[in-house]
Each structure stands twice: as structure tokens, then as C-alpha cells.
C-alpha positions as CSV (number, residue, x, y, z in Angstrom):
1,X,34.0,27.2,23.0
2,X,31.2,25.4,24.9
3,X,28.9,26.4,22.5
4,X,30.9,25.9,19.3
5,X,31.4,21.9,21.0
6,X,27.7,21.9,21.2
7,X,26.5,22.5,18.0
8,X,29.3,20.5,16.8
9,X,27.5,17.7,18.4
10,X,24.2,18.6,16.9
11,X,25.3,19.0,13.1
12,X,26.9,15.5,13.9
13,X,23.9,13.7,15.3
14,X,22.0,15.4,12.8
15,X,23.7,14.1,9.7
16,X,24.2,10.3,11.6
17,X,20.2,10.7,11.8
18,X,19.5,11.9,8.2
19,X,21.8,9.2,6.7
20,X,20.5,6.5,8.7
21,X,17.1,7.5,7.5
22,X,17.5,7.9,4.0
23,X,19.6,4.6,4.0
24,X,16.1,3.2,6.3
25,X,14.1,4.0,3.6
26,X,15.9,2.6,0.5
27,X,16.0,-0.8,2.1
28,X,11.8,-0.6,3.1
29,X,12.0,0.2,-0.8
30,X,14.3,-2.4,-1.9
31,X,12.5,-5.0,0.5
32,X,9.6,-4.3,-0.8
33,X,10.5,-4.5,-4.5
34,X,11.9,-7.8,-3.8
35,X,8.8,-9.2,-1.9
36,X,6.2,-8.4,-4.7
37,X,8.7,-9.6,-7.2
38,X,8.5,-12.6,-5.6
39,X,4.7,-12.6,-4.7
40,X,4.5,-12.2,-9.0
41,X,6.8,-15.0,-10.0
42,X,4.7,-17.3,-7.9
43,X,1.4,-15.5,-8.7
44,X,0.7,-19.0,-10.8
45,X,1.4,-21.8,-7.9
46,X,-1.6,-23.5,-6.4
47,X,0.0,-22.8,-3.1
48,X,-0.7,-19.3,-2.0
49,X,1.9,-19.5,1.0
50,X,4.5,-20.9,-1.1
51,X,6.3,-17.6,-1.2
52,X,7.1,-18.3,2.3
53,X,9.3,-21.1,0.9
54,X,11.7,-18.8,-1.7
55,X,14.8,-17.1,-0.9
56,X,13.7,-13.8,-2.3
57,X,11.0,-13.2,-0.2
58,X,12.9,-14.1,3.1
59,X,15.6,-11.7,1.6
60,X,13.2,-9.3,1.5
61,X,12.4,-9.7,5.0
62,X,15.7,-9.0,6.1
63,X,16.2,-6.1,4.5
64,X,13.2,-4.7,5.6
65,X,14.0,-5.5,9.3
66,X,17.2,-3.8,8.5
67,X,15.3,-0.8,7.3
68,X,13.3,0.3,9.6
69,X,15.8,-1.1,12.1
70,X,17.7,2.2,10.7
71,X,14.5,4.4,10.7
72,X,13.8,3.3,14.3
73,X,17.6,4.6,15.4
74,X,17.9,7.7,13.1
75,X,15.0,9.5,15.9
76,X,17.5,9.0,18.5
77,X,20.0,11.4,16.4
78,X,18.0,13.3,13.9
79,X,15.1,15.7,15.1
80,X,11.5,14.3,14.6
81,X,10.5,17.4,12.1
82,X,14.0,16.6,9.4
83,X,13.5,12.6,10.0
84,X,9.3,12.0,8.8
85,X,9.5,14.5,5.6
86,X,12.4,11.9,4.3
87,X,9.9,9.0,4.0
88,X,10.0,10.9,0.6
89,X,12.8,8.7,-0.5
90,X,11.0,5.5,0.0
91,X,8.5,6.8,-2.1
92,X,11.0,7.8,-4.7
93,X,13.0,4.7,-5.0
94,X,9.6,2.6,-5.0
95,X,9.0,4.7,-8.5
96,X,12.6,3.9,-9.8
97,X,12.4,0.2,-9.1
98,X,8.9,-0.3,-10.4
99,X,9.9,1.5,-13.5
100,X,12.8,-0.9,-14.1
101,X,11.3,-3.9,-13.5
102,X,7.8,-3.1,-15.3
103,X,10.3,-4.5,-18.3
104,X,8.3,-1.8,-21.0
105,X,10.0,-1.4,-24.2
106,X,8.3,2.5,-24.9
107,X,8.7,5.0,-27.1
108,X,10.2,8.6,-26.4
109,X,6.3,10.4,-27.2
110,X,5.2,7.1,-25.6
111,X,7.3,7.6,-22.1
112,X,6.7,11.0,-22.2
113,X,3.2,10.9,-22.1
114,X,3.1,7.6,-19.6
115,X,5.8,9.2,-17.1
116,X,6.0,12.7,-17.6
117,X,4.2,13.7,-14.7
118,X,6.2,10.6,-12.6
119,X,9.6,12.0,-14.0
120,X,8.7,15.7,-13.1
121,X,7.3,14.2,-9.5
122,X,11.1,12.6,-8.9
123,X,12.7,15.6,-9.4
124,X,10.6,17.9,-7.5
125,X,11.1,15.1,-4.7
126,X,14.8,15.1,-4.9
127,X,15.1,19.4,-5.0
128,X,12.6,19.0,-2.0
129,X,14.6,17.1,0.1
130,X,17.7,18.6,-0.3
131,X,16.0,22.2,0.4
132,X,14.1,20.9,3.5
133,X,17.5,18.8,5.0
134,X,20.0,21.8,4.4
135,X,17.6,24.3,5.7
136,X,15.7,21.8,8.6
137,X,16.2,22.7,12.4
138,X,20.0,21.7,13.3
139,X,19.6,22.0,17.2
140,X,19.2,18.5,18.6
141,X,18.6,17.3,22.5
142,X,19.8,14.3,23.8
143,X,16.7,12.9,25.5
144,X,16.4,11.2,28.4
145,X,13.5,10.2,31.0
146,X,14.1,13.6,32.8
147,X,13.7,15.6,29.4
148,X,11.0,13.5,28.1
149,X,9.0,14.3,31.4
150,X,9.7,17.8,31.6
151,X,8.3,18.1,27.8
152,X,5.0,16.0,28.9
153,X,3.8,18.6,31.5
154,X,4.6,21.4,29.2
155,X,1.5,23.2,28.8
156,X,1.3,23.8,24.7
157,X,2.2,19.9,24.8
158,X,-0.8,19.1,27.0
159,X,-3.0,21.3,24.8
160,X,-1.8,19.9,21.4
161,X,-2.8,16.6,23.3
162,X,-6.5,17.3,24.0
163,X,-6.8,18.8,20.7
164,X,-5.8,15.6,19.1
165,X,-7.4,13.6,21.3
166,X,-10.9,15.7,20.5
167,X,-10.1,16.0,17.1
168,X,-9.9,11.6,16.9
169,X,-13.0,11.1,18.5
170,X,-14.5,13.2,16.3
171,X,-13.4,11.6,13.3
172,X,-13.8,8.3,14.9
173,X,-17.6,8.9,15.4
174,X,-18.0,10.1,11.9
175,X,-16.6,7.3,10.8
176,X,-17.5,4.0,12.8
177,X,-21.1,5.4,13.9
178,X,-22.2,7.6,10.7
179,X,-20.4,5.6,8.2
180,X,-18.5,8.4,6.5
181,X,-16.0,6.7,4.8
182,X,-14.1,9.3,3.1
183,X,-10.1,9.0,2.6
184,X,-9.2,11.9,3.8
185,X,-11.2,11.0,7.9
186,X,-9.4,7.5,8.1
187,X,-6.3,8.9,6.6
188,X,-6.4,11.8,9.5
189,X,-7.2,8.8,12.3
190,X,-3.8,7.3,10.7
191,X,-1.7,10.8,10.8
192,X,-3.2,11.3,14.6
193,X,-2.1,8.2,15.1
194,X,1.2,8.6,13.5
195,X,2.2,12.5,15.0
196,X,2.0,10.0,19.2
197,X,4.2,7.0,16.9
198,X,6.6,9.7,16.3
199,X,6.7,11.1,19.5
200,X,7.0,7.7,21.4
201,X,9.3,6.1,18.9
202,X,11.7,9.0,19.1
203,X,11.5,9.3,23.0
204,X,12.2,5.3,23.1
205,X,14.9,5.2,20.6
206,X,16.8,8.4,22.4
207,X,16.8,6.3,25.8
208,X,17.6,3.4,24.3
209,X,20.9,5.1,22.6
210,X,21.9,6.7,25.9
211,X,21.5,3.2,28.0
212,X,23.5,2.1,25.4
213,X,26.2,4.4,26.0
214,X,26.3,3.8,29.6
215,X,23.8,6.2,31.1
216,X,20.6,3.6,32.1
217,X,17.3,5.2,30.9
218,X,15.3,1.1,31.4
219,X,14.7,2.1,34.9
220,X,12.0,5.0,34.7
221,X,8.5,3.8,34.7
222,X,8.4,7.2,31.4
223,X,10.3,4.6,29.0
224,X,8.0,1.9,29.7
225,X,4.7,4.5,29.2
226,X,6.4,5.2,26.1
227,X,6.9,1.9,24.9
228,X,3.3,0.7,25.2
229,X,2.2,4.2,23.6
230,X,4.5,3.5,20.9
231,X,3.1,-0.1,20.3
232,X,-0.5,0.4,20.6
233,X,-0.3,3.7,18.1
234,X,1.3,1.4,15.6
235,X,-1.4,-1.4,16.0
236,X,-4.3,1.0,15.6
237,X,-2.2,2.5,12.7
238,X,-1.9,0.0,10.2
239,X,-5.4,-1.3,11.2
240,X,-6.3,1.7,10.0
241,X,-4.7,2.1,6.9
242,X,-5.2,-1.7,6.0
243,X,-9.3,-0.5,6.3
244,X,-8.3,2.2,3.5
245,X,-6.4,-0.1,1.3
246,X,-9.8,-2.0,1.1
247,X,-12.2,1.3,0.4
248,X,-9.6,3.3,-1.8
249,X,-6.8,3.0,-4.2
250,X,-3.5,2.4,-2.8
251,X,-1.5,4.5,-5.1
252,X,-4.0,7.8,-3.6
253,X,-3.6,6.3,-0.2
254,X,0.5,6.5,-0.3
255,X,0.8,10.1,-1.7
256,X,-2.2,12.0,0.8
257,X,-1.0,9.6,3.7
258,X,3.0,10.5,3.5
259,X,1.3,14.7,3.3
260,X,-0.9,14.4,6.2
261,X,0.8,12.1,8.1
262,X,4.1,14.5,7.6
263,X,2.5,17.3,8.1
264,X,1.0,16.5,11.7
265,X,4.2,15.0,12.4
266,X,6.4,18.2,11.6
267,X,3.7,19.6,14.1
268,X,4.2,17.3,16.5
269,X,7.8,17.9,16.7
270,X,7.5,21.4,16.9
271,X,5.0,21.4,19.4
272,X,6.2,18.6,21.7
273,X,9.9,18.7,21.6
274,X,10.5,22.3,20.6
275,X,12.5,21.7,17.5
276,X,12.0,24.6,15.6
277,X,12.3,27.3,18.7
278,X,16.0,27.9,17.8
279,X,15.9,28.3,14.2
280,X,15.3,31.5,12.3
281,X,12.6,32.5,9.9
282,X,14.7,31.9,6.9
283,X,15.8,28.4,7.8
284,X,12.0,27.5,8.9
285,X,10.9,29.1,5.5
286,X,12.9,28.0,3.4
287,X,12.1,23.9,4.9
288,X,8.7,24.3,4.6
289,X,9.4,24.8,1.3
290,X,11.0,22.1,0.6
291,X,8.8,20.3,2.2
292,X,5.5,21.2,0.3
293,X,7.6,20.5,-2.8
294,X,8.0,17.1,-1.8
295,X,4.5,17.0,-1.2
296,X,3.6,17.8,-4.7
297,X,6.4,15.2,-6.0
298,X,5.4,12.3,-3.9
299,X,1.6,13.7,-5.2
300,X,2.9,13.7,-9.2
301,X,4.6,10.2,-8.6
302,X,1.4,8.6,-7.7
303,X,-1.1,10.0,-9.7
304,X,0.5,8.0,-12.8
305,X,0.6,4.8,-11.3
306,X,-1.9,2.5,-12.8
307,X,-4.9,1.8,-10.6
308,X,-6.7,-1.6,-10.3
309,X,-9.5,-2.2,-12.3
310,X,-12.7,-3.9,-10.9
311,X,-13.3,-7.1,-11.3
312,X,-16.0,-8.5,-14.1
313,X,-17.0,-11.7,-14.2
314,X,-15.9,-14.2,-17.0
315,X,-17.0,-17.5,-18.8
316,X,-14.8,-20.7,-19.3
317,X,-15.4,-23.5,-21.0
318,X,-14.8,-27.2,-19.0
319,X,-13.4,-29.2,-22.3
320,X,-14.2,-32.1,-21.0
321,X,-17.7,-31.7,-20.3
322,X,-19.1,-29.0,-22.3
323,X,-20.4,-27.1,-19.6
324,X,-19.9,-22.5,-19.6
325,X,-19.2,-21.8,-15.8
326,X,-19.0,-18.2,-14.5
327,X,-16.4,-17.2,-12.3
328,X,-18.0,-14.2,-10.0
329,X,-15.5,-14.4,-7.1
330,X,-13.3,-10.9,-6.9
331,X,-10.3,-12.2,-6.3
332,X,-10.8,-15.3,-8.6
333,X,-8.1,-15.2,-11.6
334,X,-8.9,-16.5,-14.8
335,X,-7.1,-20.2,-15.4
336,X,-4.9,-20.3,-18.6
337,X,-4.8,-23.6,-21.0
338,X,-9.0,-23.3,-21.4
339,X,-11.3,-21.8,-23.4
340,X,-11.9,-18.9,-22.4
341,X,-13.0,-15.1,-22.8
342,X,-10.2,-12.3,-21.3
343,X,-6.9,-12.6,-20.3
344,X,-6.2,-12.7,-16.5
345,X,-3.6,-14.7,-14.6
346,X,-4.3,-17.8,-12.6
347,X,-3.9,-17.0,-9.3
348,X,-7.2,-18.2,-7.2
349,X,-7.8,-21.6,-7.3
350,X,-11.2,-20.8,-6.4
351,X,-14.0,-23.5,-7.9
352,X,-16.2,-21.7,-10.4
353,X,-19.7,-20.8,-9.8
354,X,-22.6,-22.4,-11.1
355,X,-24.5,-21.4,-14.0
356,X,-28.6,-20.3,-12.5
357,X,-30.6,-22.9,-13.2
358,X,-32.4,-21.1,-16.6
359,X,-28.7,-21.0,-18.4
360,X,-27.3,-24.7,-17.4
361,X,-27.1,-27.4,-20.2
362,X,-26.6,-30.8,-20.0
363,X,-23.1,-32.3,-20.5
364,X,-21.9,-33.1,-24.4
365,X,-20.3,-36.5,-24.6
366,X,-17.5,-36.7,-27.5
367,X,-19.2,-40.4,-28.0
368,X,-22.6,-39.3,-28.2
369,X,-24.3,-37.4,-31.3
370,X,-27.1,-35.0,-30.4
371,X,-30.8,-36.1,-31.3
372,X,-31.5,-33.0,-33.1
373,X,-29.1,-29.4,-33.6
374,X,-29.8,-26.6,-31.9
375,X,-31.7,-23.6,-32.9
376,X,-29.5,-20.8,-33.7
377,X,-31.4,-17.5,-32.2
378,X,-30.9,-14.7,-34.6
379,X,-30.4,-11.5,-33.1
């Protein structure tokens, strides 16, 4: 009877967990929809804060706030290795909502060839995640600072640790001292990074949950260790991945970053909080396999998206004056309402450069006639 109570419990915590996750996720998704919908309505304004200012971007806010309010509570309920796999479903809603609001008018062949691949990638995503939740470990612990110290001094935790922590230096020296700047070694700094997030956020959010409920957890000096874990993992993290947005393209960055960061946290869960001890080879089979299928979705979704191009420089003409000017600044948008050669958005307000000195020519005044024409060169 005891035992039927417990894992009554479990499949309860279990699906709370799972559904506060997936809901998580589709508000991070929605949020962020919202945001850059609002980041391209005012993509014209010479005021680049003046997002800051709209109701859709502060909405945006809240949601996300919301969302990952949800993400942070469905690791006091869900086991580590069922919750990170389901980051999935951000990635999938992100594809539904930039599909709707990309506002393209295409043909069947047309879509077909465009989204195929993004089409097959959302299905394989869905099938994944229902495999890898119906088959994922059901046996949950109630953590608290007793049960988070006992699994610290565990020897295959304190191994897994030293590993990792020889594995990051490693790949920190390859990359800050030889310069190796390669997605997949700042991506595995993130993951690394990631598997001790997942760990401290779900040992934080489980004491939290149980002070809640009555039974204090705020007193042992293990929450607070935690905590500042937790935090500094997550600083180092996005600075990180912010340093890859810069050297990579983003739409690569999400799909090998959700694999490798999910994959070193499934390990993590296993190793540290012995998640998948109680499960049999079946169940653990069959959610790897529904895992790796959402790997390859989130990996199809991704590849379609279209990547930024790099910059090239373009003339204008200043009407008033006559004068070409060359805009060579990256981020520098090309103004509409002038003459001018391509067909980017004003969104800079950065001043023009200067023509060298060999290509400048004087100003034209509408009032004055020119002493002789110009040469025409022939080519």
C-alpha cells in the first residue's frame, strides 16, 4: 500500500513538473515572439531604446518572467533528465510563430521546398517528446538539504565533478589562450556550464517547494552553496553563449546548443541524483529514443531558417549637396527616401563615412552651372 502511495506521488509530481515545463517554454516562446515583434515595428525610430516605451515589449517581459518562473518550479516536481529534453517545445513553438508572422503568401511546390525540412523537423519534435515523456524515469525524490548532501559526497558524483571540471579547463585554454574558436568548444563551456545550472537550480527549487510547504530548508548553509552555484553558472553561461552569437550563426547555435547542453544534462541527472537507477532497460531505451529524435527535429527546424547575410557597404546620394558617401559601418542600415543603391531598412542612425580623399568631389549647387561637363570615361 506504502508503495502503491509512493509512486502515486511520483506519477503526480511528475506530470505537475512536465506540464509546468512545457507551459514554461511556450510563454519563453510567446515572450519572445512578442519582443522582436516589437523590436521590428520600431526597427525605423531614431530612438533605439524606444522599445522600452511600448506595451508589447513590456508584455513580453512578463510573460517571459512568467515562463521561466514555471521552468524554474517544474525541477522541484519533475526529475532533471524528463524536464531539460522539453526545452524542445520552445524551439518548436518559436518555428510556428515565426512562420505565422513571416506574413508569406507561398505556393504549395513553393512551401514545400522552403519548409519541408522545418515541417518534417516539427513532427519529429512532437513524436520525440511524447516517446521520451511516456517512457522518461517516473521515480521522483523529494529533495531536501539532507538528500542534497548525501548525493554531493557520493563518489560517482565527485568523479563526474572532476571530470567536468578537467574537461572545462581544457576547453577554456583552447579557447581563451590558443584562440580556437570553434562552436562546438564554446558551446561545450555552455553545456558544462549548463549540466551544474541544472543541478543547482533543481536542488534550490526542491528546497524552496518544501519550505514552502512548511518544512524550512533556508536554514542550511547547502541551499545557500547552491544558490551562488546556481547564479554564477548562469552568468558565465550566457556570457558564453552571447560570445557565440557574435562568432557563429544563431540559428546553428540554438539546435547544437539545446543537443549538447541536453545531453550533458540528462547525464548529469543520471549521475548526480540517480534518476534513472529504478527504471528498466525498456523505459531507458525507448527515452533515449525519443530523445535523439528530438535532437534531429530541433536540428531539421533550424537548418531552414534563413541566416544573416554579411554586411557590404553601400552608396547614397546627399540631394542637397551632390556629394556619394559610403556607409561601411556593419550595423549601419541603409536610410529610405534617398538615392540610393540596395534596399536595407533604416535602422542605425549612424553618420556616413567619408569618401578617401582620391574619390570626393566638390559640392553641386542647383544655382550654379558647371564651367565645363565632365568627361564620360568609357569602359
Amino acid at each position: 500500500m506504502g508503495l502503491s502511495t509512493a509512486f502515486g506521488e511520483s506519477y503526480t509530481d511528475n506530470l505537475i513538473g512536465t506540464l509546468l515545463a512545457i507551459f514554461g517554454n511556450l510563454l519563453v516562446s510567446v515572450s519572445l515572439t512578442i519582443q522582436k515583434l516589437s523590436h521590428v515595428t520600431l526597427a525605423g525610430t531614431n530612438d533605439p531604446r524606444a522599445f522600452y516605451r511600448t506595451k508589447t515589449w513590456w508584455c513580453g517581459f512578463v510573460l517571459a518572467c512568467l515562463g521561466e518562473s514555471a521552468n524554474f518550479t517544474s525541477y522541484a516536481f519533475a526529475p532533471l533528465c524528463l524536464v531539460a529534453p522539453l526545452n524542445a517545445v520552445s524551439i518548436l513553438t518559436s518555428s510556428i510563430l515565426g512562420f505565422i508572422f513571416l506574413r508569406e503568401k507561398l505556393k504549395a511546390k513553393e512551401f514545400a521546398k522552403h519548409y519541408g525540412l522545418s515541417f518534417l523537423g516539427c513532427i519529429l519534435t512532437i513524436v520525440g517528446t511524447y516517446l521520451f515523456v511516456s517512457f522518461g524515469p517516473n521515480s521522483h525524490e523529494k529533495l531536501d538539504a539532507e538528500h542534497v548532501v548525501k548525493h554531493i559526497v557520493a563518489w560517482p558524483v565527485l568523479l563526474y565533478m572532476f571530470l567536468g571540471v578537467v574537461l572545462f579547463c581544457l576547453l577554456l585554454y583552447f579557447y581563451k589562450r590558443l584562440c580556437y574558436n570553434y562552436l562546438v568548444i564554446i558551446l561545450l563551456l555552455v553545456a558544462l556550464l549548463g549540466s551544474v545550472t541544472g543541478i543547482t537550480v533543481k536542488a534550490v527549487s526542491a528546497m524552496l517547494v518544501l519550505t514552502i510547504e512548511g518544512s524550512m530548508q533556508l536554514k542550511y548553509p547547502i541551499f545557500y552553496a547552491m544558490f551562488v552555484c546556481m547564479c554564477t553558472s548562469v552568468v558565465f553561461q550566457a556570457r558564453f553563449l552571447s560570445q557565440a552569437c557574435v562568432l557563429h550563426d544563431t540559428s546553428l547555435i540554438a539546435s547544437v546548443n539545446y543537443i549538447i547542453s541536453t545531453f550533458f544534462a540528462i547525464l548529469a541527472g543520471a549521475v548526480f541524483y540517480d534518476e534513472l537507477n529504478h527504471e528498466d532497460i525498456l523505459h531507458i531505451s525507448v527515452f533515449l529514443l525519443g530523445t535523439a529524435i528530438c535532437f534531429l527535429g530541433a536540428f531539421l527546424i533550424t537548418r531552414n531558417r534563413k541566416r544573416s547575410k554579411s554586411f557590404e557597404p553601400y552608396v547614397t546620394m546627399d540631394m542637397a549637396n551632390g556629394v556619394p558617401t559610403i556607409h561601411n559601418n556593419r550595423s549601419a542600415g541603409q536610410p529610405d527616401g534617398s538615392f540610393s543603391y540596395g534596399a536595407l531598412v533604416n535602422n542605425d542612425n549612424v553618420a556616413p563615412a567619408p569618401l578617401p580623399v582620391n574619390l570626393q568631389h566638390p559640392p553641386v549647387s542647383s544655382l550654379q552651372a558647371s564651367p565645363k561637363p565632365m568627361d564620360l570615361k568609357k569602359d
